[in-house]
C-alpha positions as CSV (number, residue, x, y, z in Angstrom):
1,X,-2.3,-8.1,20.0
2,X,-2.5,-4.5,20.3
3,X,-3.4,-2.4,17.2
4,X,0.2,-1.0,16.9
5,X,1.4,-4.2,16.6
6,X,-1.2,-5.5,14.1
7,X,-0.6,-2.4,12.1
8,X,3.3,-2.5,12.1
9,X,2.8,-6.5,10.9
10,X,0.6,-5.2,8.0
11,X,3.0,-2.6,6.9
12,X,6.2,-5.5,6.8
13,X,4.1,-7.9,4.8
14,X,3.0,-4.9,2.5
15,X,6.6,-4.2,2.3
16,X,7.5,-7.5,1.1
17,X,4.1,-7.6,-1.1
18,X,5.8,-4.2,-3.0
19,X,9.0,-5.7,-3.5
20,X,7.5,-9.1,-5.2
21,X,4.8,-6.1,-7.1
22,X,7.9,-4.1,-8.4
23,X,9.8,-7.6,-9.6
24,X,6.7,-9.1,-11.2
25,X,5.6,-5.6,-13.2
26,X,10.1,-4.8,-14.3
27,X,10.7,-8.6,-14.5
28,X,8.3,-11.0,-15.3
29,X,5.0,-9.6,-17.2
30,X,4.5,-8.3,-20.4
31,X,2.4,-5.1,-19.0
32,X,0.2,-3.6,-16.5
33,X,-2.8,-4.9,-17.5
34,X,-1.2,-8.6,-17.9
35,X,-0.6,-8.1,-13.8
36,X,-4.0,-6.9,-13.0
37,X,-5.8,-9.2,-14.4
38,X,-4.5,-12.5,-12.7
39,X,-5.0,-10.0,-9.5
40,X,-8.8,-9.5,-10.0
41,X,-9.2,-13.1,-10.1
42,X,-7.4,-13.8,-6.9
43,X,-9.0,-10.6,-4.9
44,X,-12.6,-11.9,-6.4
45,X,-11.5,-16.0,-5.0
46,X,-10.8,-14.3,-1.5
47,X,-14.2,-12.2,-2.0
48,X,-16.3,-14.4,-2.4
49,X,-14.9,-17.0,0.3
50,X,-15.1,-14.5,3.2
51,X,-18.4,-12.7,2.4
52,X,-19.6,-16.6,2.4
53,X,-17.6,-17.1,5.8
54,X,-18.9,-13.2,7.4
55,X,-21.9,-11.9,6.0
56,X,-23.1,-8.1,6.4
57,X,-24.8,-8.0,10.1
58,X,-28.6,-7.6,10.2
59,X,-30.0,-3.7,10.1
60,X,-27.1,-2.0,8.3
61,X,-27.7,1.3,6.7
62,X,-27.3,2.4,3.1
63,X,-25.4,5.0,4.3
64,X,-22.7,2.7,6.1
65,X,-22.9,0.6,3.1
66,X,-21.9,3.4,0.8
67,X,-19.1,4.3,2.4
68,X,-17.3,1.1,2.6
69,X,-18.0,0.5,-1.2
70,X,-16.8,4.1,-1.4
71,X,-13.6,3.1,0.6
72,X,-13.3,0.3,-1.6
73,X,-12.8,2.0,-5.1
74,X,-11.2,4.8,-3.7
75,X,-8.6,2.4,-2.7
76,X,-8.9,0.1,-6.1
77,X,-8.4,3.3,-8.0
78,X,-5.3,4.8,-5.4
79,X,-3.1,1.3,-6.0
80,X,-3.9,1.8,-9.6
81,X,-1.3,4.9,-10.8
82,X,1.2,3.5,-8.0
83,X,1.5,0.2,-9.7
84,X,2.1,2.1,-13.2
85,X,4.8,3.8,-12.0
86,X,6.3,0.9,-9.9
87,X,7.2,-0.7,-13.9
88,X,9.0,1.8,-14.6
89,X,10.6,3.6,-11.3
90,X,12.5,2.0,-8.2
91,X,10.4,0.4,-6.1
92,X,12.2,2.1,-3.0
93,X,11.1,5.9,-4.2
94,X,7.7,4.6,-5.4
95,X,6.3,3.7,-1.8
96,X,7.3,7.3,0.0
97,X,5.7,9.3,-2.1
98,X,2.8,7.0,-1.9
99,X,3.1,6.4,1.8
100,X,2.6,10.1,3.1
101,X,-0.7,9.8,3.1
102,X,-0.9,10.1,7.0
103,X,-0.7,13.8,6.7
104,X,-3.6,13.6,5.3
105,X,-5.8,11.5,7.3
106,X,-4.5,13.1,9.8
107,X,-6.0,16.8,8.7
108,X,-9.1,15.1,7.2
109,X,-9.9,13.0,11.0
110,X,-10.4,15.8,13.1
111,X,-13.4,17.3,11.3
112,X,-14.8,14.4,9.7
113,X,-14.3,11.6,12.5
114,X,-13.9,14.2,15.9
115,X,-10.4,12.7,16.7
116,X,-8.2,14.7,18.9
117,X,-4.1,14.4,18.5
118,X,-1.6,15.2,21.3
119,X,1.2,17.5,19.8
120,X,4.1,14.5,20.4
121,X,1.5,12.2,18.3
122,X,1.4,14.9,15.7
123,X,4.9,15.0,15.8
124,X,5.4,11.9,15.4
125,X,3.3,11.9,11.8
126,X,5.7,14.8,10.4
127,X,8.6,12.9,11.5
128,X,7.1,9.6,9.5
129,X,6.1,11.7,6.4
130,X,9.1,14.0,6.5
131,X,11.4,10.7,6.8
132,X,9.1,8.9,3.7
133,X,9.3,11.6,1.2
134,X,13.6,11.7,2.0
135,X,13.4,7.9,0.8
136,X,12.1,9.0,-2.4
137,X,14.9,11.5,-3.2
138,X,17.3,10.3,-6.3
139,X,21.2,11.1,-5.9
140,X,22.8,11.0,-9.4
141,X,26.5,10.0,-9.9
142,X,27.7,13.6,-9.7
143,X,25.9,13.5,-6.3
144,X,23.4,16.0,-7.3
145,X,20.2,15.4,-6.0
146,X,16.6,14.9,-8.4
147,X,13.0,14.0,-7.5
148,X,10.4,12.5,-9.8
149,X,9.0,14.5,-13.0
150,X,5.0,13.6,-13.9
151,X,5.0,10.2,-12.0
152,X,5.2,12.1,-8.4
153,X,2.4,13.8,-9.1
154,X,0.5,10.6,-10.1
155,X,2.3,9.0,-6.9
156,X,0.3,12.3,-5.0
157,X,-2.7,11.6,-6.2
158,X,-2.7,7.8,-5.4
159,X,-1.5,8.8,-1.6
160,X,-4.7,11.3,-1.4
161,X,-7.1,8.8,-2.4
162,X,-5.7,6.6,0.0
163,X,-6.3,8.8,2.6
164,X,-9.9,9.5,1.6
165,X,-10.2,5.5,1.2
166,X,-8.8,5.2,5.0
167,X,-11.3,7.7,6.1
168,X,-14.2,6.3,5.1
169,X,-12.7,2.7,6.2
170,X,-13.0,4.0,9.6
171,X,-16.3,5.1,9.0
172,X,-17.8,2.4,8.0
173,X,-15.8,-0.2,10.9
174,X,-18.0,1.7,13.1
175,X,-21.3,-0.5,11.6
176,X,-19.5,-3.5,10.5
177,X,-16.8,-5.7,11.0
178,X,-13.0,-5.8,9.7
179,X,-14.0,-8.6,7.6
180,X,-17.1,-7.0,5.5
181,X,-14.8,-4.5,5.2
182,X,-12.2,-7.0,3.6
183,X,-14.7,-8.7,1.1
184,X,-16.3,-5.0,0.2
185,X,-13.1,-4.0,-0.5
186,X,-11.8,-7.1,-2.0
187,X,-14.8,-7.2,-5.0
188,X,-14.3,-3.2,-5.5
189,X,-10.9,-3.6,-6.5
190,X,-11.6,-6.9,-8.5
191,X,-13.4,-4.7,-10.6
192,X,-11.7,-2.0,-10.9
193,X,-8.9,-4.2,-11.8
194,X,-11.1,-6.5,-14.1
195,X,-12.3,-2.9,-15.8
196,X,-8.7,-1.8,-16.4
197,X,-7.6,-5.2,-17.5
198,X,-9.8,-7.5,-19.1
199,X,-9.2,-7.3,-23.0
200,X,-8.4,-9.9,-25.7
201,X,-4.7,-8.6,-26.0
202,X,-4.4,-9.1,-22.5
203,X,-5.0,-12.7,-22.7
204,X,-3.0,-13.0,-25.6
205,X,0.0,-11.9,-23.7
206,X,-0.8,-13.8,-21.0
207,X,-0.9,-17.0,-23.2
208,X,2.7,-15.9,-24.5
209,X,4.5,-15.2,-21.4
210,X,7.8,-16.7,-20.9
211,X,8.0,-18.7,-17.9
212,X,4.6,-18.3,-17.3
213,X,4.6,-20.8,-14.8
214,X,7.0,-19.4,-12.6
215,X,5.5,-15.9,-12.6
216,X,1.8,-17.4,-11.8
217,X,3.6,-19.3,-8.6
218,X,5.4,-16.0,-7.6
219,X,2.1,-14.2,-8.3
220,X,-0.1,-16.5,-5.9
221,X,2.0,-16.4,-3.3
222,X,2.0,-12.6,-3.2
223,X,-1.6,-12.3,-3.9
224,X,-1.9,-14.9,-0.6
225,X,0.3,-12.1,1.3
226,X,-1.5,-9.1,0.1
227,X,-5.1,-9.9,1.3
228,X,-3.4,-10.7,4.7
229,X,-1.6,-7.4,5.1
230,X,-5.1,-5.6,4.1
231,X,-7.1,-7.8,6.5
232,X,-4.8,-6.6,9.1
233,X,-4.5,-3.1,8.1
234,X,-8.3,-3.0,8.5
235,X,-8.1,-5.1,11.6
236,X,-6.1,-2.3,13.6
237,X,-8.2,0.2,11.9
238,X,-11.2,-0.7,13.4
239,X,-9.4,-0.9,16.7
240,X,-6.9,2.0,16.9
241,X,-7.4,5.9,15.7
242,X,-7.0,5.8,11.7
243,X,-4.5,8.7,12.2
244,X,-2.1,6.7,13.7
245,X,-2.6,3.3,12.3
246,X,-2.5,5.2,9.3
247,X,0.9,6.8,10.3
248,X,2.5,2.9,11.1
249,X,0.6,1.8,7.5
250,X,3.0,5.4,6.1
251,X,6.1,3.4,7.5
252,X,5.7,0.7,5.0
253,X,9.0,2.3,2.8
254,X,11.4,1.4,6.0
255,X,10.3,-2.2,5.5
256,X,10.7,-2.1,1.2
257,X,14.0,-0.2,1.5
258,X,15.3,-2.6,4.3
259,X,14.2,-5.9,2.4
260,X,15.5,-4.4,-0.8
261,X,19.1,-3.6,0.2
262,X,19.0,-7.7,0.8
263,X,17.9,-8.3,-1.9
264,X,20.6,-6.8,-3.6
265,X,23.4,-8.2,-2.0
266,X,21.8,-11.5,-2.1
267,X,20.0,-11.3,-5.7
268,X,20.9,-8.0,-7.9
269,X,19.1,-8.6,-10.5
270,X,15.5,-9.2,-8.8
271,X,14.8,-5.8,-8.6
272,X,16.1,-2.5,-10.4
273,X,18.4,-0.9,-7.6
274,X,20.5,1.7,-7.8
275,X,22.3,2.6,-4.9
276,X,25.7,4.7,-3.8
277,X,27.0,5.9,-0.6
278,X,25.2,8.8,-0.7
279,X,22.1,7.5,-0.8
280,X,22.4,5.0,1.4
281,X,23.6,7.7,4.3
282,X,20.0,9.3,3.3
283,X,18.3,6.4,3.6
284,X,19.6,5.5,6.7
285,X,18.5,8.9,8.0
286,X,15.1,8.8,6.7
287,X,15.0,5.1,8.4
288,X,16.0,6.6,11.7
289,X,13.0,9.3,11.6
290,X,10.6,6.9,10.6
291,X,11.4,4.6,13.4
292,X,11.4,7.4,16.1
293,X,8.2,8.5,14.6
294,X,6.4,5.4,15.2
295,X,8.5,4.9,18.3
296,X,6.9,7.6,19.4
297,X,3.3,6.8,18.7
298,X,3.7,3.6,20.2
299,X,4.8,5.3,23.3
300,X,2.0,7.5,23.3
């Protein structure tokens, strides 16, 4: 597999990861925290199982070292404010804002990594970004249109961190493989997640849940999904230029928007959706740019 295709098969199962994310956190539990937690303990399972499998090759640096760990909180803490506002807003205008990111690798990998864009490749970034941040836009019933208050600028701050946690991702796949860079990243957000999360009241309304069960089951299978997507994502990083696999990761709305306008013909009530004609002929449009901007890199 080439690293376009790895990195377009991360950014569908991420898709479907931050559909089952924005059902579990509306839906099914009691709070942030309450979803963190059960996370940390499946991203510290899958730690510690592949840094037993692929250990850290003789002779590393500290300095290589560093910045993976680096890349790994940057990214615990970046998936952190997303996930607060994913309770509360659509999932479909949570990811966009999240997911332009690219720009920013893209103006932080010339100086700090030496890569060199052609103009149709830098194109092709504006089109994907441009096209993200239209799938965030609200139309109200009066058709008038409205963007996010205080959570956008939360959702801002997550997609910069990402950027910086891509960056140093890249970095660091120089001196080690795609799977020390999993199980670094893996145990940095387990803590993170564990440091947010772990409290006696968090227990307690863990205890309490209604159809706890059923939530755990949906929980595990997404938390099997997730690691996959990531292991991927850092697959084609340390194979392609982090701009662009970066710019593919950025195309990650198309793939929630597509899977939930199924789900709410086939399920409405899975996931709070909110959608007129107007809208949709947005969407649609933003669709088309992001798929002619990643056309486009794949040409190139």
């Amino acid at each position: 597999m080439s690293w376009v295709n790895i990195a377009i098969l991360s950014a569908t199962t991420l898709g479907v990861v931050n559909i089952i994310d924005s059902h579990l956190l509306s839906k099914r539990m009691p709070g942030l925290r309450a979803f963190l937690l059960p996370v940390a303990v499946f991203h510290l399972i899958y730690a510690l199982i592949v840094f037993t499998l692929f250990p850290l090759p003789v002779g590393i640096g500290t300095w290589p070292l560093l910045v993976a760990i680096a890349s790994g909180v940057l990214r615990g803490v970046a998936i952190t404010p997303m996930l607060y506002v994913m309770k509360s807003e659509e999932v479909s205008r949570v990811t966009p804002v999240v997911y332009t990111y690219p720009i920013f690798v893209a103006i932080m990998a010339a100086p700090l990594l030496g890569e060199t864009l052609y103009y149709l490749q830098w194109l092709a970034i504006i089109i994907v970004v441009a096209g993200a941040v239209m799938l965030s836009v609200r139309q109200g019933p009066t058709g008038s249109t409205t963007w996010m208050g205080k959570p956008l600028l939360l959702l801002f701050s997550s997609s910069l961190l990402m950027a910086m946690a891509d960056i140093a991702s890249k970095y660091a796949l120089v001196y080690i493989s795609f799977w020390n860079m999993f199980w670094l990243s893996a145990f940095c957000m387990s803590g993170i997640f564990l440091l947010v999360s772990i409290h006696p009241h968090t227990l307690k309304q863990l205890i309490n849940m209604k159809q706890r069960n059923s939530a755990f089951a949906l929980l595990a299978v997404n938390e099997t999904l997730a690691p996959t997507a990531i292991a991927l994502q850092f697959w084609a990083l340390e194979r392609g230029p982090v701009s662009l696999v970066s710019t593919i990761a950025g195309s990650r709305p198309i793939f929630v928007v597509m899977f939930a306008l199924i789900l709410s013909r086939i399920s409405p009530k899975f996931l709070q959706w909110q959608l007129g004609r107007g809208a949709l002929a947005l969407r649609l449009v933003a669709t088309a740019m992001i798929i002619g901007g990643v056309a486009i890199i794949y040409l190139t």
